[in-house]
TORKOL-4160 file (C-alpha; in steps of 0.2 Angstrom, whole numbers, padded with zeros to 4 digits, m for minus):
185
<pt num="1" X="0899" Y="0385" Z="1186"/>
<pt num="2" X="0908" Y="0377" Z="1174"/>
<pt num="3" X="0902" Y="0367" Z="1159"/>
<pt num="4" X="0892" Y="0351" Z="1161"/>
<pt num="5" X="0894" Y="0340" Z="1145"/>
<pt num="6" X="0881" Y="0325" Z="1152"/>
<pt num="7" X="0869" Y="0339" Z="1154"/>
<pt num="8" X="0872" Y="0347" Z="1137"/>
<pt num="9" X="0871" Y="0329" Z="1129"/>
<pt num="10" X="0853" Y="0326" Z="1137"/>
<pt num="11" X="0847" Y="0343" Z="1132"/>
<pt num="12" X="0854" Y="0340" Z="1115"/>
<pt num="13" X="0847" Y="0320" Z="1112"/>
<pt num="14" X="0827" Y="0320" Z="1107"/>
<pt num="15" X="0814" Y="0311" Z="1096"/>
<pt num="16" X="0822" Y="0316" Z="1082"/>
<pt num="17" X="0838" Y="0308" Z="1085"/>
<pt num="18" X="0842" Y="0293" Z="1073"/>
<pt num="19" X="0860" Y="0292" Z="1080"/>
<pt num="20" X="0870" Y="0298" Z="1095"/>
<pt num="21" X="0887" Y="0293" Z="1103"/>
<pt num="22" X="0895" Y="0302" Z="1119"/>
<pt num="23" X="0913" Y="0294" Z="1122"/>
<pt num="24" X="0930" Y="0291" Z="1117"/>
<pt num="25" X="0935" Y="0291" Z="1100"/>
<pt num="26" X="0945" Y="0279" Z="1089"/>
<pt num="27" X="0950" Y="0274" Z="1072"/>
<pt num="28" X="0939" Y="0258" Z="1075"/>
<pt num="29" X="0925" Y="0269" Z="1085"/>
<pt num="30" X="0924" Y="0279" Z="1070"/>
<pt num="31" X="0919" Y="0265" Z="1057"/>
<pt num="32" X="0910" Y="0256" Z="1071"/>
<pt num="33" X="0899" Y="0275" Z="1072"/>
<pt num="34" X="0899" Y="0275" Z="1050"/>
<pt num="35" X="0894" Y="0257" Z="1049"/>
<pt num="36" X="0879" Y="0261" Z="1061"/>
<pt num="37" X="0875" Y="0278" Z="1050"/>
<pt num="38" X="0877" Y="0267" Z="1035"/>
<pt num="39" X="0862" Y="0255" Z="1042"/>
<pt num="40" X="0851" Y="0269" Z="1050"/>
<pt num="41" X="0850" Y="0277" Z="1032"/>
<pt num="42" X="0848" Y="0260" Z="1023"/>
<pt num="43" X="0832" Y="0257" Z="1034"/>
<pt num="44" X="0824" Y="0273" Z="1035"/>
<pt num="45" X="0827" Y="0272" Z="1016"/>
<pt num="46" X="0834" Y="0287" Z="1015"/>
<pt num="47" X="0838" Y="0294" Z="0996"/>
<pt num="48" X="0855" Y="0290" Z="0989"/>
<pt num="49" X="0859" Y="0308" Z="0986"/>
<pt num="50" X="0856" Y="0313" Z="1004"/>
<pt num="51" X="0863" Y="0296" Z="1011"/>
<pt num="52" X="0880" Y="0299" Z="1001"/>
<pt num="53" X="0879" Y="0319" Z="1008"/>
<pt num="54" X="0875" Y="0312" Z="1027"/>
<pt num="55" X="0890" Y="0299" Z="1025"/>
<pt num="56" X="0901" Y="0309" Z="1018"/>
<pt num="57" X="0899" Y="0321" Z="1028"/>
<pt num="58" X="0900" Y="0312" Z="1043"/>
<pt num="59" X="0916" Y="0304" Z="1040"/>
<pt num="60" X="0923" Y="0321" Z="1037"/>
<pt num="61" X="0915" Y="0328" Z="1055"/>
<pt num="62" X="0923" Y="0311" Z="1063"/>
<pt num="63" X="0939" Y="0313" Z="1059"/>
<pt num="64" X="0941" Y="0333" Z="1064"/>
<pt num="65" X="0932" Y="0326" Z="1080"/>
<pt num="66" X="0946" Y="0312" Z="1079"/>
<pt num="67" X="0962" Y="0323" Z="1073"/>
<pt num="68" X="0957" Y="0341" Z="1083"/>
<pt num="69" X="0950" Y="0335" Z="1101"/>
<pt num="70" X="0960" Y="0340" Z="1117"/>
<pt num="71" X="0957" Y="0330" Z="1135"/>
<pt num="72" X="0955" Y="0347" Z="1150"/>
<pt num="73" X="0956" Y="0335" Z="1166"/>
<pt num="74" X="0941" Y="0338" Z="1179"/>
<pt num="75" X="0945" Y="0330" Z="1197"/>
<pt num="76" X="0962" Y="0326" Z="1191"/>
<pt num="77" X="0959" Y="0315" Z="1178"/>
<pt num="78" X="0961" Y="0318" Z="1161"/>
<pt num="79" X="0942" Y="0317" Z="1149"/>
<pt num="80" X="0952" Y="0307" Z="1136"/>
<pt num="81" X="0945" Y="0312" Z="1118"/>
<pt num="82" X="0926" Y="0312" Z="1124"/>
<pt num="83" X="0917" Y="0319" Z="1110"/>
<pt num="84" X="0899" Y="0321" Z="1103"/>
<pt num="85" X="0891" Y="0314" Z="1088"/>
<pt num="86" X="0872" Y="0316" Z="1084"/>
<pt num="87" X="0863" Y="0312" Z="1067"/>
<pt num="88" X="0844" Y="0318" Z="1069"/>
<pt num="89" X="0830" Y="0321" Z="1055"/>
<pt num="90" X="0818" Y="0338" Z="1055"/>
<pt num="91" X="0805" Y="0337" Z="1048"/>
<pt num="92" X="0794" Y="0354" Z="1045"/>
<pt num="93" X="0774" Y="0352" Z="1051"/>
<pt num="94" X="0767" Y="0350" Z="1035"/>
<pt num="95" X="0779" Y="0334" Z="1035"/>
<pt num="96" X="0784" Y="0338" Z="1016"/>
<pt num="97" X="0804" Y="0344" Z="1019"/>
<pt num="98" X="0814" Y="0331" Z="1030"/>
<pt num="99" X="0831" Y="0336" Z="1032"/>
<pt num="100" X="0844" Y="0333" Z="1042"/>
<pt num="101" X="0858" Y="0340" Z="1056"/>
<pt num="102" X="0874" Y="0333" Z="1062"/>
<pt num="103" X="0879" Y="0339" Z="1079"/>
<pt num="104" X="0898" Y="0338" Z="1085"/>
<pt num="105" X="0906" Y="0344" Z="1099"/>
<pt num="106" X="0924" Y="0340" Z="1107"/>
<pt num="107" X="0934" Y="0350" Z="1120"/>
<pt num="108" X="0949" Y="0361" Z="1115"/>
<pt num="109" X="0961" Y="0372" Z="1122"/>
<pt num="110" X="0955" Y="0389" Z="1124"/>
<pt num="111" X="0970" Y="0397" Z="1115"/>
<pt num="112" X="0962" Y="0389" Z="1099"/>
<pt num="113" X="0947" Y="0398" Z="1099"/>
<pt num="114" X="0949" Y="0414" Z="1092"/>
<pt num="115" X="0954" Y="0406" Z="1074"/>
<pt num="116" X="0943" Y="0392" Z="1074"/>
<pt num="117" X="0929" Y="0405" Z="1076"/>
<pt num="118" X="0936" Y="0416" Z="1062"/>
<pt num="119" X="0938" Y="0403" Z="1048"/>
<pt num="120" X="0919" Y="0396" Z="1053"/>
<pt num="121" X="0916" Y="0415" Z="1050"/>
<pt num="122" X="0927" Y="0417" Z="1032"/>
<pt num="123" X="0918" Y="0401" Z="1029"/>
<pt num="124" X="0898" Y="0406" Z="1031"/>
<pt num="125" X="0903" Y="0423" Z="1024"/>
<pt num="126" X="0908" Y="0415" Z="1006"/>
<pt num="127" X="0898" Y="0410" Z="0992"/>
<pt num="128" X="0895" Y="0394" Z="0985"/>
<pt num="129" X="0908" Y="0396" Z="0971"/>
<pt num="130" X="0921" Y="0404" Z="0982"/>
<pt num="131" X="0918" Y="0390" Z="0992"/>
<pt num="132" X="0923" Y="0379" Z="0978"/>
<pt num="133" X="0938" Y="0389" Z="0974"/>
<pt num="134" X="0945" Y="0389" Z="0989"/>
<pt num="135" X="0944" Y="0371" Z="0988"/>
<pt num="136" X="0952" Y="0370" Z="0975"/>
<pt num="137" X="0968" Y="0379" Z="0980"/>
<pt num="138" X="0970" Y="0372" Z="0996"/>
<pt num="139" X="0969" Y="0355" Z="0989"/>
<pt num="140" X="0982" Y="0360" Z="0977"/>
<pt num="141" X="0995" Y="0370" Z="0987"/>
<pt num="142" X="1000" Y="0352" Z="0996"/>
<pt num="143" X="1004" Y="0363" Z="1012"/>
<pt num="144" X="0999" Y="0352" Z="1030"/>
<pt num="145" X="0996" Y="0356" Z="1046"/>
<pt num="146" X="1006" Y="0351" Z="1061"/>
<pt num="147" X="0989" Y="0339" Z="1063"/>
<pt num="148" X="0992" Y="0331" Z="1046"/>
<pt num="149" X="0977" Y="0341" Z="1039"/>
<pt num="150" X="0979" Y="0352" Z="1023"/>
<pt num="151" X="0965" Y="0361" Z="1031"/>
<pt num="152" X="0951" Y="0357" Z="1021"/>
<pt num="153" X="0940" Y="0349" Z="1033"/>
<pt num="154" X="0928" Y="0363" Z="1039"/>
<pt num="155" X="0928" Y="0369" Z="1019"/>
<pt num="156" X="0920" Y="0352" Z="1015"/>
<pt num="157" X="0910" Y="0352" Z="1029"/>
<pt num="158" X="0904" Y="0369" Z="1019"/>
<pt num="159" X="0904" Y="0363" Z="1002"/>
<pt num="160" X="0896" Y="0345" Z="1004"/>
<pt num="161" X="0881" Y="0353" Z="1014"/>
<pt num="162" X="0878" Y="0368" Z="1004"/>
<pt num="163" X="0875" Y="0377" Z="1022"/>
<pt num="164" X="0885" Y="0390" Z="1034"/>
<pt num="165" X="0890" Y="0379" Z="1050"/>
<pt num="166" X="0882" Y="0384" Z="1065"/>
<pt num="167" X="0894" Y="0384" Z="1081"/>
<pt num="168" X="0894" Y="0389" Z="1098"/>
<pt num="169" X="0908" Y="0389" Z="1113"/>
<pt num="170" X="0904" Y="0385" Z="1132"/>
<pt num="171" X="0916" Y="0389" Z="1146"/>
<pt num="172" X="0924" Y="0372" Z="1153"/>
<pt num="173" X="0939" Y="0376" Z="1164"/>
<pt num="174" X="0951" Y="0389" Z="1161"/>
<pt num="175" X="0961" Y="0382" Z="1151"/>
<pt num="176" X="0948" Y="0371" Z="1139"/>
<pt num="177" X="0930" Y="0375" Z="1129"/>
<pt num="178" X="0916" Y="0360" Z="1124"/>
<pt num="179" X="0916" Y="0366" Z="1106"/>
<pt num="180" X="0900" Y="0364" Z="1096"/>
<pt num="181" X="0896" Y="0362" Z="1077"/>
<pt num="182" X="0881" Y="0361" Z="1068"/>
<pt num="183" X="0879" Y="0355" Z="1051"/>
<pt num="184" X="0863" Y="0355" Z="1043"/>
<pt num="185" X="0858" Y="0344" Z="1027"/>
């Protein structure tokens, strides 16, 4: 049975959600999804250290969604860029630590899988101030990838949250996997 996205989405979408978008992506999606982010935080009065975090590292998490997607047809047509995107608060039972997950996911080819998994790994396997460094020297070697990135997304992703990234792979088709990413704050 191969891998049911609508299902997953359900499964995935709760109370807790303050914000969730299934569909196709675009530059003007994008900012549509950040100005929503923008007003949820605003209302909920969310601090201005986590709102900046939550922001910045949604905009991040949007763009790899927007840059790194691939369409598997199913019934012959092509799932054009249909991607994931939910913002929800936790909150512990005493109700004294709130924090907060970003969940992504996007389909991409199979054959992408074995690195992407490995440099999520390097990634939760390096300190803080490894973290940093690494940062550092990939934003100065000025070195792109065929995508236009220098490949600092997932390393922001790490730095700006202060936590490893959570991941998982499902079986789509034989030539495609819903890829997920979690990123909590």
């Amino acid at each position: 049975m191969s891998f049911d996205l609508l299902e997953w989405y359900k499964k995935n979408t709760d109370e807790k959600i303050l914000y969730s978008f299934l569909g196709s992506v675009s530059e003007d999606i994008i900012s549509s999804i950040l100005d929503k982010i923008e007003n949820i935080l605003t209302d909920t009065e969310t601090d201005i250290k986590i709102f900046k975090k939550i922001y910045h590292i949604s905009v991040e998490a949007l763009q790899n969604l927007y840059h790194h997607s691939d369409s598997p047809k199913h019934g012959g047509n092509a799932i054009e860029n249909n991607i994931v995107f939910i913002l929800k608060k936790e909150t512990n039972h005493e109700n004294t630590n709130c924090k907060f997950n970003i969940l992504t996911g996007n389909f991409i080819n199979k054959s992408n899988t074995r690195l992407l998994k490995e440099r999520i790994d390097q990634l939760n396997f390096l300190s803080k101030d490894e973290i940093r460094t690494l940062y550092k020297l990939i934003l100065n070697n000025n070195e792109f990838s065929e995508k236009g990135g220098g490949g600092l997304g997932m390393i922001d992703l790490v730095k700006r949250s202060g936590n490893n990234l959570t991941y998982n792979f499902y079986n789509f088709d034989s030539d495609y996997i819903f890829f997920t990413l979690r990123i909590a704050i």
